[in-house]
MOPAC internal coordinates of N, CA, C and O (Angstrom, degrees):
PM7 1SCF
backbone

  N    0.0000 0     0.00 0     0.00 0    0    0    0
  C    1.4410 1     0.00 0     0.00 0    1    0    0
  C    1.5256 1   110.83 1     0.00 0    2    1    0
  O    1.2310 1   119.84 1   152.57 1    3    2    1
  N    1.2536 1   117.91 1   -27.43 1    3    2    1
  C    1.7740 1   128.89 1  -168.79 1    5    3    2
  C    1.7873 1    92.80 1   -70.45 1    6    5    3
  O    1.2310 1   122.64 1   113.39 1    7    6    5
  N    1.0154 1   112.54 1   -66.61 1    7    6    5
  C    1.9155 1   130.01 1   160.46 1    9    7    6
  C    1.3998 1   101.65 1    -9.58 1   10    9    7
  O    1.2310 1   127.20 1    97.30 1   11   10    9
  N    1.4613 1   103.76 1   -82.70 1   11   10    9
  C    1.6651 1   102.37 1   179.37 1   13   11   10
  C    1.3125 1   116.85 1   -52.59 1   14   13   11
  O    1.2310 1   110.43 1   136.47 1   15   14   13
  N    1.5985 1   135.59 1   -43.53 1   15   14   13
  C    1.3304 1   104.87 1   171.78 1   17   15   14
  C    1.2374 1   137.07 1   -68.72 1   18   17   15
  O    1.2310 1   123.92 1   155.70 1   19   18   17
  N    1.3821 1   110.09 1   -24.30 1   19   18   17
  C    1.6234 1   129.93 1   156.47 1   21   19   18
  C    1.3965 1   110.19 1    -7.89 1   22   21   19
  O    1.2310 1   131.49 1    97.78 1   23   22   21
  N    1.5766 1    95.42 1   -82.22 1   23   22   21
  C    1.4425 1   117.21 1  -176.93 1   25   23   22
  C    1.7937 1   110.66 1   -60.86 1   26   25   23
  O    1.2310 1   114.88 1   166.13 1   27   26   25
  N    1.1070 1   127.31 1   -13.87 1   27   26   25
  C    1.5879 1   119.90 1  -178.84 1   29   27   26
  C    1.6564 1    91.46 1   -83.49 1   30   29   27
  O    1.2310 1   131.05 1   158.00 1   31   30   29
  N    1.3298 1    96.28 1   -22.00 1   31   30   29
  C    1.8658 1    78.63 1  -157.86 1   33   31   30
  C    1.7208 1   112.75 1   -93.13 1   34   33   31
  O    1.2310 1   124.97 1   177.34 1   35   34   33
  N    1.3930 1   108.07 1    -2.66 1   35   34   33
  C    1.3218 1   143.09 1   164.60 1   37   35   34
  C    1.6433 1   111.82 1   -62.49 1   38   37   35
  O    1.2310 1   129.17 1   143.23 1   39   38   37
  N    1.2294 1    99.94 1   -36.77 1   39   38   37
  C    2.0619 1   108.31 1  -173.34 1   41   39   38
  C    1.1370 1    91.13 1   -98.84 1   42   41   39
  O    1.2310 1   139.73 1   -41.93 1   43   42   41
  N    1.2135 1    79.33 1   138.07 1   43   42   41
  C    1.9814 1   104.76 1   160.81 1   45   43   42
  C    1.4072 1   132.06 1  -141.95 1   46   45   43
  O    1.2310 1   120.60 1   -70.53 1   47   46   45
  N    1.1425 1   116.46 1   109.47 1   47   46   45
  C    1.9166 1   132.32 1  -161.17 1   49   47   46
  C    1.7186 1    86.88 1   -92.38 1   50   49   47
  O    1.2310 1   138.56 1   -30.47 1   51   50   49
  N    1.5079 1    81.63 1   149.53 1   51   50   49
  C    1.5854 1    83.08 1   146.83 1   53   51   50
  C    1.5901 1    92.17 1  -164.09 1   54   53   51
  O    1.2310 1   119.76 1   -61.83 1   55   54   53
  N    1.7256 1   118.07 1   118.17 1   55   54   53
  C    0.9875 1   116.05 1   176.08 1   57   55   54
  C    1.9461 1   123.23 1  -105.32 1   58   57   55
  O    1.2310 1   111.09 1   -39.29 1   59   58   57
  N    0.9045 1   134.37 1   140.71 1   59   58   57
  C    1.8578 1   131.51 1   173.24 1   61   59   58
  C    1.2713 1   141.33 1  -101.40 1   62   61   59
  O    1.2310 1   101.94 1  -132.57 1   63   62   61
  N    0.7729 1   150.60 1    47.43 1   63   62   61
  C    1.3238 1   144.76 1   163.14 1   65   63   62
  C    1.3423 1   158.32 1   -30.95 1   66   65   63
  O    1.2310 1   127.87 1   -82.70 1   67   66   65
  N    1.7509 1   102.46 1    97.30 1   67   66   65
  C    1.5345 1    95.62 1  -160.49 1   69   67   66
  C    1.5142 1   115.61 1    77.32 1   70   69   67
  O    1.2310 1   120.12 1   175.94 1   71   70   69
  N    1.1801 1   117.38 1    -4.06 1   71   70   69
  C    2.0112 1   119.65 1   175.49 1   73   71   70
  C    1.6365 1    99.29 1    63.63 1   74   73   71
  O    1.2310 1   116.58 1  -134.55 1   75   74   73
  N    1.5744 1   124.11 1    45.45 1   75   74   73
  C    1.5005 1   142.68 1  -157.24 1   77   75   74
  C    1.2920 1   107.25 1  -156.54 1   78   77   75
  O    1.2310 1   106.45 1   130.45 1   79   78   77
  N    1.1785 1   142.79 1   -49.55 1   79   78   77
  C    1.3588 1   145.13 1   159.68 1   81   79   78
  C    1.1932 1   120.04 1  -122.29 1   82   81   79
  O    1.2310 1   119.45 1   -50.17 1   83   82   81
  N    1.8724 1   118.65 1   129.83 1   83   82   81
  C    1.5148 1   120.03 1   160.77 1   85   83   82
  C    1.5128 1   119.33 1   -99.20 1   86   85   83
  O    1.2310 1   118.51 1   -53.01 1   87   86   85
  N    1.2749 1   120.45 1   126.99 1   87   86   85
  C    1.3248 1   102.19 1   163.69 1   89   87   86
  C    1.3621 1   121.54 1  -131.11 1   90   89   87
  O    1.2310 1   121.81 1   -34.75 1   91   90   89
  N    1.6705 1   114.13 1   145.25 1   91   90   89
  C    1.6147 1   113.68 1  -141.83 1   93   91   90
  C    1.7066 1    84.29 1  -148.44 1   94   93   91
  O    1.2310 1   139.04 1   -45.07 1   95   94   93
  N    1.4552 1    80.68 1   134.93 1   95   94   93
  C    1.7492 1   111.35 1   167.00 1   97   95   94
  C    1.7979 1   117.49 1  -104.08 1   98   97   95
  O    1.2310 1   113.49 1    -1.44 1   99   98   97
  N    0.9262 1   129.91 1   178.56 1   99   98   97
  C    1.2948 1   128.88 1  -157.63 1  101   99   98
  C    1.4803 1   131.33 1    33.97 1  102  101   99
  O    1.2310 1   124.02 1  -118.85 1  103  102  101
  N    1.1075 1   109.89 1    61.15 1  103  102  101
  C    1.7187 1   104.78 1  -163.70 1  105  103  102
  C    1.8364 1    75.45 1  -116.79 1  106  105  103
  O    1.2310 1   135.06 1   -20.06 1  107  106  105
  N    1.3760 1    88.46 1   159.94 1  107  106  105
  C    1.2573 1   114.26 1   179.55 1  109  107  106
  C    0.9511 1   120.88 1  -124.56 1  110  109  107
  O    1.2310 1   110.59 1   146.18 1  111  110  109
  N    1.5100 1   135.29 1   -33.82 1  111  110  109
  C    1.4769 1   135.80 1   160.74 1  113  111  110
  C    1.5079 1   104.50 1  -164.72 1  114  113  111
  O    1.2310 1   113.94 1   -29.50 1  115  114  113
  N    1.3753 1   129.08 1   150.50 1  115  114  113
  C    1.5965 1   151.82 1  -161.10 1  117  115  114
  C    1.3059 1    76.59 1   -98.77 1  118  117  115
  O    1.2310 1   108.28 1   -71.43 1  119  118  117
  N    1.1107 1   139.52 1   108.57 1  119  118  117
  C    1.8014 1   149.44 1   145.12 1  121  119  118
  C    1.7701 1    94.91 1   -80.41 1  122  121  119
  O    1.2310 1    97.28 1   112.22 1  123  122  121
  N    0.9349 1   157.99 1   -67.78 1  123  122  121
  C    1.5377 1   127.99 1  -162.44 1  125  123  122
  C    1.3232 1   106.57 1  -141.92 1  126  125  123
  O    1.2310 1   102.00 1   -29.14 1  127  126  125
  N    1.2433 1   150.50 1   150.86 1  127  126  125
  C    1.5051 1   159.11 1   171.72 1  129  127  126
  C    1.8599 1   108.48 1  -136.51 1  130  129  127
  O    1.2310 1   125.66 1   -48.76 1  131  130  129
  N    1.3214 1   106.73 1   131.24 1  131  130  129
  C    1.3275 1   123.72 1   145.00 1  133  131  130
  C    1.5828 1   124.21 1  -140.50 1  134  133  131
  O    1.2310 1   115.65 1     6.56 1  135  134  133
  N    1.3692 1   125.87 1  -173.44 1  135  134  133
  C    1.4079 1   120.15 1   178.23 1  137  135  134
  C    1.2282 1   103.86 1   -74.00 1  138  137  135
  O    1.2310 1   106.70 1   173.50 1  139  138  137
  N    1.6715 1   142.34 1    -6.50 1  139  138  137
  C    1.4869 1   114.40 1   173.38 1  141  139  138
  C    1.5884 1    97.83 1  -131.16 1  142  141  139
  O    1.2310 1   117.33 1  -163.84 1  143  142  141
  N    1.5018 1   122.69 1    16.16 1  143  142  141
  C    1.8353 1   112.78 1   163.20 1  145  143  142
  C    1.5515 1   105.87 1  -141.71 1  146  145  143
  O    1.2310 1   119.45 1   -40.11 1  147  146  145
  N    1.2251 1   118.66 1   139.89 1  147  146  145
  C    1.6032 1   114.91 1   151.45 1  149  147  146
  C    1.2106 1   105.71 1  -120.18 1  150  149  147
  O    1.2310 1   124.09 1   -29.17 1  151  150  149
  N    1.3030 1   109.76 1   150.83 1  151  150  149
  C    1.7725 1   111.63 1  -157.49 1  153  151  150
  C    2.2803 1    69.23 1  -142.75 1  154  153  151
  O    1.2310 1   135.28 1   -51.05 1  155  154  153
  N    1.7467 1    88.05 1   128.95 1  155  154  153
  C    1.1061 1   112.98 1   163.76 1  157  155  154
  C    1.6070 1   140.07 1  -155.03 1  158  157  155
  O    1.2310 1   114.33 1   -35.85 1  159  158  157
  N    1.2606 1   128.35 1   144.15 1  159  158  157
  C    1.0129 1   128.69 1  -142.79 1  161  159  158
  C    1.5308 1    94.52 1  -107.83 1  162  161  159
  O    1.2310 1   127.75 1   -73.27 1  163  162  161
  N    1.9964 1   102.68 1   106.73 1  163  162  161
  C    2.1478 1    97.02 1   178.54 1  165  163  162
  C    1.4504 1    89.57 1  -116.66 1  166  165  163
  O    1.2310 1   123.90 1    -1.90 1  167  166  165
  N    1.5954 1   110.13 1   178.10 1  167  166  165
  C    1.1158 1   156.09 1   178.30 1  169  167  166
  C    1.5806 1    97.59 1   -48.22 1  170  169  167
  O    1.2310 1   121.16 1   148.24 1  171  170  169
  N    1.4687 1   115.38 1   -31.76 1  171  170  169
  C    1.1819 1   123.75 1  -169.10 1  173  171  170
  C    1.7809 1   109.88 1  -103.06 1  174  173  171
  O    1.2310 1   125.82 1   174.02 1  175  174  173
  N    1.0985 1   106.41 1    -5.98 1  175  174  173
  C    1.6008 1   111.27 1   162.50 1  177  175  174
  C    1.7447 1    84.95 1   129.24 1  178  177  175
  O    1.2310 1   124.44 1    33.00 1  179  178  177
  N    1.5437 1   109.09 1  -147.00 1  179  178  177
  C    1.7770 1   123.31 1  -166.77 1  181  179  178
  C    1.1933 1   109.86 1  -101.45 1  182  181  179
  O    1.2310 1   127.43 1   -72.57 1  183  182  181
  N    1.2747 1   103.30 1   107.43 1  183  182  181
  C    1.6714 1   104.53 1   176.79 1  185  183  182
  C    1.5647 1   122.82 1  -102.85 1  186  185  183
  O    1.2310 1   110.02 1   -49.61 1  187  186  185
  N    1.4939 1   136.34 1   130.39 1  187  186  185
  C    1.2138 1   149.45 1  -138.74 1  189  187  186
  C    1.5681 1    94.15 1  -139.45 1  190  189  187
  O    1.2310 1   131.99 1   -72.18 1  191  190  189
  N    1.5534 1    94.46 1   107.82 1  191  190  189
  C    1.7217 1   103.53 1   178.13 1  193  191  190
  C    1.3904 1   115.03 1   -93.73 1  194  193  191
  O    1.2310 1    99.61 1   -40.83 1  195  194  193
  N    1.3252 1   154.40 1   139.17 1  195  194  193
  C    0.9737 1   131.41 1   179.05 1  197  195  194
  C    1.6264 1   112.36 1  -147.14 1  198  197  195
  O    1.2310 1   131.36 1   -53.63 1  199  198  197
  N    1.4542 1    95.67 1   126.37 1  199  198  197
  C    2.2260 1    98.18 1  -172.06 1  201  199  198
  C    2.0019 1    92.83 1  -160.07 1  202  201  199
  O    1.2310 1   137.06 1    29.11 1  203  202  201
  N    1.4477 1    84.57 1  -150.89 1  203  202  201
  C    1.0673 1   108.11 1  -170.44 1  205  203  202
  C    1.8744 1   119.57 1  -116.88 1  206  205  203
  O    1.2310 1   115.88 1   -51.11 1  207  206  205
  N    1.1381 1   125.42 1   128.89 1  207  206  205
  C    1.0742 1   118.08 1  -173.67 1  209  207  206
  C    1.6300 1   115.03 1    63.61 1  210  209  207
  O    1.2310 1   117.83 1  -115.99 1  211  210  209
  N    0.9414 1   121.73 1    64.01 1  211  210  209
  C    1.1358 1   112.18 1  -167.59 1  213  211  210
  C    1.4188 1   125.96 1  -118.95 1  214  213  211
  O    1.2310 1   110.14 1   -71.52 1  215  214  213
  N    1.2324 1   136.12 1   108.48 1  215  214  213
  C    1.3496 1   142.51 1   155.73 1  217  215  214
  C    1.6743 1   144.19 1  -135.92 1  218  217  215
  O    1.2310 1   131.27 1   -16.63 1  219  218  217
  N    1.7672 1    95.86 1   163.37 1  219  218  217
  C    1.3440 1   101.96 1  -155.67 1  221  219  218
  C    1.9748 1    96.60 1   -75.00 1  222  221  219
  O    1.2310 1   134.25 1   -54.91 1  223  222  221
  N    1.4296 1    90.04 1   125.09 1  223  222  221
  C    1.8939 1    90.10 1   176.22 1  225  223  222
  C    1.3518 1   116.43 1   -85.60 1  226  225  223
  O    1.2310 1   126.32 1   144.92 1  227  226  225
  N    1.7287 1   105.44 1   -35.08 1  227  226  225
  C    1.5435 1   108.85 1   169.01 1  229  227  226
  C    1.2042 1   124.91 1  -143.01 1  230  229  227
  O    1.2310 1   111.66 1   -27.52 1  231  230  229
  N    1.2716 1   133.31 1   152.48 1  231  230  229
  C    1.6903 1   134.84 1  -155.01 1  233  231  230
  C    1.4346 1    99.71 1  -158.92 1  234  233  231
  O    1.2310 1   120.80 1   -54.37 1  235  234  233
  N    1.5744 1   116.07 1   125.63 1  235  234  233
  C    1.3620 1   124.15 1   170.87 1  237  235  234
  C    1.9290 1   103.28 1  -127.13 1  238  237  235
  O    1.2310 1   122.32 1   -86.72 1  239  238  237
  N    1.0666 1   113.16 1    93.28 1  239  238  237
  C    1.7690 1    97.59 1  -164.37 1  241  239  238
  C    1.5148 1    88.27 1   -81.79 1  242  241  239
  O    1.2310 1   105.07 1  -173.67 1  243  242  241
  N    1.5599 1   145.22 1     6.33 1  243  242  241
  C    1.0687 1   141.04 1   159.40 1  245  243  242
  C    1.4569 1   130.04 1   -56.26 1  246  245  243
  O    1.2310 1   133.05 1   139.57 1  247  246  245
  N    1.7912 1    92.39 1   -40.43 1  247  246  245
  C    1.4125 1   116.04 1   180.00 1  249  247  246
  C    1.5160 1   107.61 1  -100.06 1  250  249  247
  O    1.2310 1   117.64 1   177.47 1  251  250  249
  N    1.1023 1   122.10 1    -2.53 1  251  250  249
  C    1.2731 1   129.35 1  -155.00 1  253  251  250
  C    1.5867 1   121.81 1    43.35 1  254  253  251
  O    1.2310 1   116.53 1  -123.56 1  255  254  253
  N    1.5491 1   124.19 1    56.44 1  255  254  253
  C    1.3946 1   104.31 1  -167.95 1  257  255  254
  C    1.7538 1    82.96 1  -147.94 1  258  257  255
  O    1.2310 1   129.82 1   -32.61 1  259  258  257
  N    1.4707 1    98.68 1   147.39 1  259  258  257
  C    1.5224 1   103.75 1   176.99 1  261  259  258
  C    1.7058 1    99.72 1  -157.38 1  262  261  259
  O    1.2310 1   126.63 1   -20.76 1  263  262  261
  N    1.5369 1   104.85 1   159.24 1  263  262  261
  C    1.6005 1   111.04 1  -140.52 1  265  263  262
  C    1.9027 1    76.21 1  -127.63 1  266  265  263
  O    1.2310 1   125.77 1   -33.11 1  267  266  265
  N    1.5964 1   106.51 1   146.89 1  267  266  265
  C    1.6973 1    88.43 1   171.22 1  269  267  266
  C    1.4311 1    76.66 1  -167.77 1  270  269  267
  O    1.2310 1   124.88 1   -57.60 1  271  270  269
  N    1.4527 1   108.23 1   122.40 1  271  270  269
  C    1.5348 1   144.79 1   138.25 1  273  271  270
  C    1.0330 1   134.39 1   -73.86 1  274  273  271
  O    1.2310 1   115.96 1   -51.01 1  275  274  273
  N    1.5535 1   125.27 1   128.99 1  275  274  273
  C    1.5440 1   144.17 1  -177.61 1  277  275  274
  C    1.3242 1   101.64 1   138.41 1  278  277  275
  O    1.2310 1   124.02 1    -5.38 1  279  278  277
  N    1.6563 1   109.90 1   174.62 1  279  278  277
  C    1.5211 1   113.04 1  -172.59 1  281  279  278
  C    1.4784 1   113.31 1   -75.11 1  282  281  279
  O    1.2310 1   127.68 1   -46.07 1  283  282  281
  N    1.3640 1   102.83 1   133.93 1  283  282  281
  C    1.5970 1   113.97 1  -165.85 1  285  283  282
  C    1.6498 1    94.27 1  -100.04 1  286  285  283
  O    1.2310 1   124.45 1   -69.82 1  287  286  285
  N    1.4360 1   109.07 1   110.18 1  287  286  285
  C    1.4522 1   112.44 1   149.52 1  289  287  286
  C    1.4760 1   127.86 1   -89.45 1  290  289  287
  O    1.2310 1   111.38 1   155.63 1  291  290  289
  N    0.8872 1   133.84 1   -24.37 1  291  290  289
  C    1.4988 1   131.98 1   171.49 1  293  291  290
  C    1.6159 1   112.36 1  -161.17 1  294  293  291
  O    1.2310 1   124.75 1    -8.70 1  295  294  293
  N    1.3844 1   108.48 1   171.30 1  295  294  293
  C    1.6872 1   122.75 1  -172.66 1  297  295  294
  C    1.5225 1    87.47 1  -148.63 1  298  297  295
  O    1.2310 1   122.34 1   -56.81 1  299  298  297
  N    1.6082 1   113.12 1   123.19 1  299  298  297
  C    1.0104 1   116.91 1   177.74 1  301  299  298
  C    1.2877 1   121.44 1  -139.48 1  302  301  299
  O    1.2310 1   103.77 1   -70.01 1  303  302  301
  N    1.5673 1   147.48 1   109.99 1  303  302  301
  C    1.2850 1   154.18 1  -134.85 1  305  303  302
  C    1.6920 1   108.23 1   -95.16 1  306  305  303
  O    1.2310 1   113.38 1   -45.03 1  307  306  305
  N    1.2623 1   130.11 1   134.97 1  307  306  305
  C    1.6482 1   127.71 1   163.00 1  309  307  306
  C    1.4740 1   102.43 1  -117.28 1  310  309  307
  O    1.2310 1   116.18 1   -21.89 1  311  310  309
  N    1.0776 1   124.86 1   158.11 1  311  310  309
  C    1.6523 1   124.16 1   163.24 1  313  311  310
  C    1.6337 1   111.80 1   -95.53 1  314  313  311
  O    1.2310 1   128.64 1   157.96 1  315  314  313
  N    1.5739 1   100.96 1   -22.04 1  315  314  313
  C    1.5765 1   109.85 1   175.89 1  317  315  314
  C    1.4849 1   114.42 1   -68.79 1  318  317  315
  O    1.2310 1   117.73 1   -16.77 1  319  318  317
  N    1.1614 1   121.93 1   163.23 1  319  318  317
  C    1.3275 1   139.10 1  -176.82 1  321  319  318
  C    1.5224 1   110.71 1  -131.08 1  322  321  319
  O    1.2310 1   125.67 1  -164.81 1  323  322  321
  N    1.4114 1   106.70 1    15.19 1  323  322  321
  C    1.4228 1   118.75 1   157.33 1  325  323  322
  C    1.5983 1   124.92 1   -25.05 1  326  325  323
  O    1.2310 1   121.26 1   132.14 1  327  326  325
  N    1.3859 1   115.19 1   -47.86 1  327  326  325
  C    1.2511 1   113.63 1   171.86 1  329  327  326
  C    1.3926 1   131.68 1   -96.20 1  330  329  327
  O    1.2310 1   130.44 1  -150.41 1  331  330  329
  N    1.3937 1    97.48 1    29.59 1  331  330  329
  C    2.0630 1   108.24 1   167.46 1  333  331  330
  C    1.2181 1   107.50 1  -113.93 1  334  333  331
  O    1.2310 1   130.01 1   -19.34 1  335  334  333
  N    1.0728 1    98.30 1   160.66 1  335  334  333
  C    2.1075 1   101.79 1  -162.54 1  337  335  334
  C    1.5427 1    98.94 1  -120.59 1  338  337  335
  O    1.2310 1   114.60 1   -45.36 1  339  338  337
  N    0.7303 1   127.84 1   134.64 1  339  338  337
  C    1.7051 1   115.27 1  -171.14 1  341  339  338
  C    1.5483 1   140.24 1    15.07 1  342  341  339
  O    1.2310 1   128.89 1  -150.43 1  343  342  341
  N    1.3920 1   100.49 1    29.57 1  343  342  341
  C    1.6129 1   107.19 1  -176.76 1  345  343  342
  C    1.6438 1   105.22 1    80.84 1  346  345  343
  O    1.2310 1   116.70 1  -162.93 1  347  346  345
  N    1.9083 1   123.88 1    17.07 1  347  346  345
  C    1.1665 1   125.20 1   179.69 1  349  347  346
  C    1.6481 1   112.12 1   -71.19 1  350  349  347
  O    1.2310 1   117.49 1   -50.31 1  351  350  349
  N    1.0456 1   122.38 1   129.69 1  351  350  349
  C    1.6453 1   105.35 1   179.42 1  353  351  350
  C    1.8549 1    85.10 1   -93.18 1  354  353  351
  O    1.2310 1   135.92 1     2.01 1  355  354  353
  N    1.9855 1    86.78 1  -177.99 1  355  354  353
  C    1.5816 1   106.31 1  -169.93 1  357  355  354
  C    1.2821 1   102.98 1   -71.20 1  358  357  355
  O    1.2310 1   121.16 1   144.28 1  359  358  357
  N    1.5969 1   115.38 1   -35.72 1  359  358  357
  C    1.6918 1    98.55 1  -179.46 1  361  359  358
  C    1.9361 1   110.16 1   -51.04 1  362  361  359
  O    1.2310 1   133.58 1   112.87 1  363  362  361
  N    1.5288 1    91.36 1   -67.13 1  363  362  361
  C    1.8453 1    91.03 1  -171.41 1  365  363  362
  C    1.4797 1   115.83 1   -33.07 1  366  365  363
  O    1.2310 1   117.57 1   125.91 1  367  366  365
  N    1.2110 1   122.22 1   -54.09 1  367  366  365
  C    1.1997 1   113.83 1   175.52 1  369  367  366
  C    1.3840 1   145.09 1   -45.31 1  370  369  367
  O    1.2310 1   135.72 1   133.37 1  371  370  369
  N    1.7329 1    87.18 1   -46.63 1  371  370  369
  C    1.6134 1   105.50 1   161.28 1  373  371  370
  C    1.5836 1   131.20 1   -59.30 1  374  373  371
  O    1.2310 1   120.20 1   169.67 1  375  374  373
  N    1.5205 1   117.22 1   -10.33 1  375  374  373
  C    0.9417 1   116.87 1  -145.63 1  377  375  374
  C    1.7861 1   106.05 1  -149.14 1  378  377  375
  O    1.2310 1   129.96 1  -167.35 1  379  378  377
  N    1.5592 1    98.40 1    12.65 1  379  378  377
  C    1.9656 1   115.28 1   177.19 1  381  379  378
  C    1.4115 1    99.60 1   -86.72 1  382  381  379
  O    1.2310 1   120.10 1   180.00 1  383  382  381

Protein backbone atom coordinates (compact mmCIF):
# COMPACT_ATOMS: atom_id res chain seq x y z
CA UNK A 1 0.00 0.00 0.00
CA UNK A 2 3.14 2.49 0.91
CA UNK A 3 4.14 1.68 -3.14
CA UNK A 4 0.89 3.00 -4.23
CA UNK A 5 1.23 6.18 -2.55
CA UNK A 6 4.72 6.49 -3.72
CA UNK A 7 3.57 6.57 -7.10
CA UNK A 8 0.56 9.27 -6.47
CA UNK A 9 3.04 11.45 -5.04
CA UNK A 10 5.33 11.00 -8.08
CA UNK A 11 2.32 12.47 -10.57
CA UNK A 12 1.66 15.72 -11.09
CA UNK A 13 -1.60 17.20 -12.97
CA UNK A 14 -2.24 20.44 -13.29
CA UNK A 15 -5.52 21.05 -14.90
CA UNK A 16 -7.43 24.95 -15.95
CA UNK A 17 -10.43 26.06 -16.61
CA UNK A 18 -11.62 28.96 -18.29
CA UNK A 19 -8.15 30.83 -16.78
CA UNK A 20 -10.71 30.62 -13.33
CA UNK A 21 -9.74 27.50 -11.68
CA UNK A 22 -6.40 25.42 -11.29
CA UNK A 23 -6.35 22.18 -10.05
CA UNK A 24 -3.01 20.45 -9.19
CA UNK A 25 -1.85 17.14 -7.84
CA UNK A 26 1.59 16.56 -6.54
CA UNK A 27 2.18 19.55 -4.53
CA UNK A 28 4.18 19.18 -1.67
CA UNK A 29 3.85 22.24 0.30
CA UNK A 30 2.15 26.00 -0.39
CA UNK A 31 5.55 28.02 0.34
CA UNK A 32 3.86 31.57 -0.26
CA UNK A 33 0.24 32.88 -1.31
CA UNK A 34 -1.15 36.31 -2.10
CA UNK A 35 -4.08 37.64 -4.31
CA UNK A 36 -1.75 38.02 -7.38
CA UNK A 37 1.12 34.89 -6.73
CA UNK A 38 1.06 31.37 -5.31
CA UNK A 39 4.43 30.07 -5.18
CA UNK A 40 4.42 26.22 -4.70
CA UNK A 41 6.56 23.52 -4.14
CA UNK A 42 5.56 20.04 -6.74
CA UNK A 43 7.09 16.86 -7.44
CA UNK A 44 7.99 18.63 -10.55
CA UNK A 45 10.21 21.33 -8.94
CA UNK A 46 8.66 25.29 -7.88
CA UNK A 47 5.81 26.37 -9.39
CA UNK A 48 4.86 30.26 -9.48
CA UNK A 49 1.19 31.07 -10.30
CA UNK A 50 0.54 34.36 -11.23
CA UNK A 51 -3.13 36.46 -11.85
CA UNK A 52 -5.41 38.40 -10.24
CA UNK A 53 -7.44 37.87 -7.22
CA UNK A 54 -6.24 34.92 -6.42
CA UNK A 55 -6.94 32.10 -4.02
CA UNK A 56 -6.36 28.69 -2.82
CA UNK A 57 -10.18 27.24 -2.22
CA UNK A 58 -8.84 23.81 -1.38
CA UNK A 59 -5.60 22.18 -0.05
CA UNK A 60 -4.98 18.60 1.14
CA UNK A 61 -0.95 18.53 1.53
CA UNK A 62 -1.88 14.87 2.65
CA UNK A 63 -3.12 14.17 -0.74
CA UNK A 64 -1.02 16.53 -2.24
CA UNK A 65 -3.76 18.36 -4.22
CA UNK A 66 -4.84 22.03 -3.99
CA UNK A 67 -7.65 23.87 -5.97
CA UNK A 68 -6.99 27.86 -6.61
CA UNK A 69 -9.47 30.31 -8.09
CA UNK A 70 -9.12 33.79 -9.65
CA UNK A 71 -7.73 35.04 -12.93
CA UNK A 72 -4.85 32.94 -13.95
CA UNK A 73 -2.14 34.85 -15.76
CA UNK A 74 0.67 32.55 -15.90
CA UNK A 75 2.18 29.06 -14.44
CA UNK A 76 5.70 29.21 -14.28
CA UNK A 77 8.21 26.24 -13.41
CA UNK A 78 11.87 26.54 -11.30
CA UNK A 79 13.85 23.34 -10.62
CA UNK A 80 15.39 25.39 -7.65
CA UNK A 81 14.07 25.24 -4.27
CA UNK A 82 15.44 28.58 -3.63
CA UNK A 83 12.42 29.57 -1.84
CA UNK A 84 12.37 26.88 1.11
CA UNK A 85 14.21 27.69 4.15
CA UNK A 86 15.34 24.64 5.80
CA UNK A 87 12.75 22.17 4.70
CA UNK A 88 10.23 24.78 6.81
CA UNK A 89 6.76 24.33 5.33
CA UNK A 90 4.15 27.46 5.23
CA UNK A 91 2.28 26.19 8.17
CA UNK A 92 5.58 26.22 10.60
CA UNK A 93 6.38 29.42 9.72
CA UNK A 94 3.11 30.84 10.04
CA UNK A 95 2.63 29.62 13.21
CA UNK A 96 6.48 30.01 15.37
Amino acid sequence: MEEKQDLTQKSHKLSMNNRRTALLTGINDVLSFDPNEVLLDTVQGTLMIRGEDLHVSRLSIEKGEVDIDGKINSFSYTDSNGFVKNGETLFSRLFK
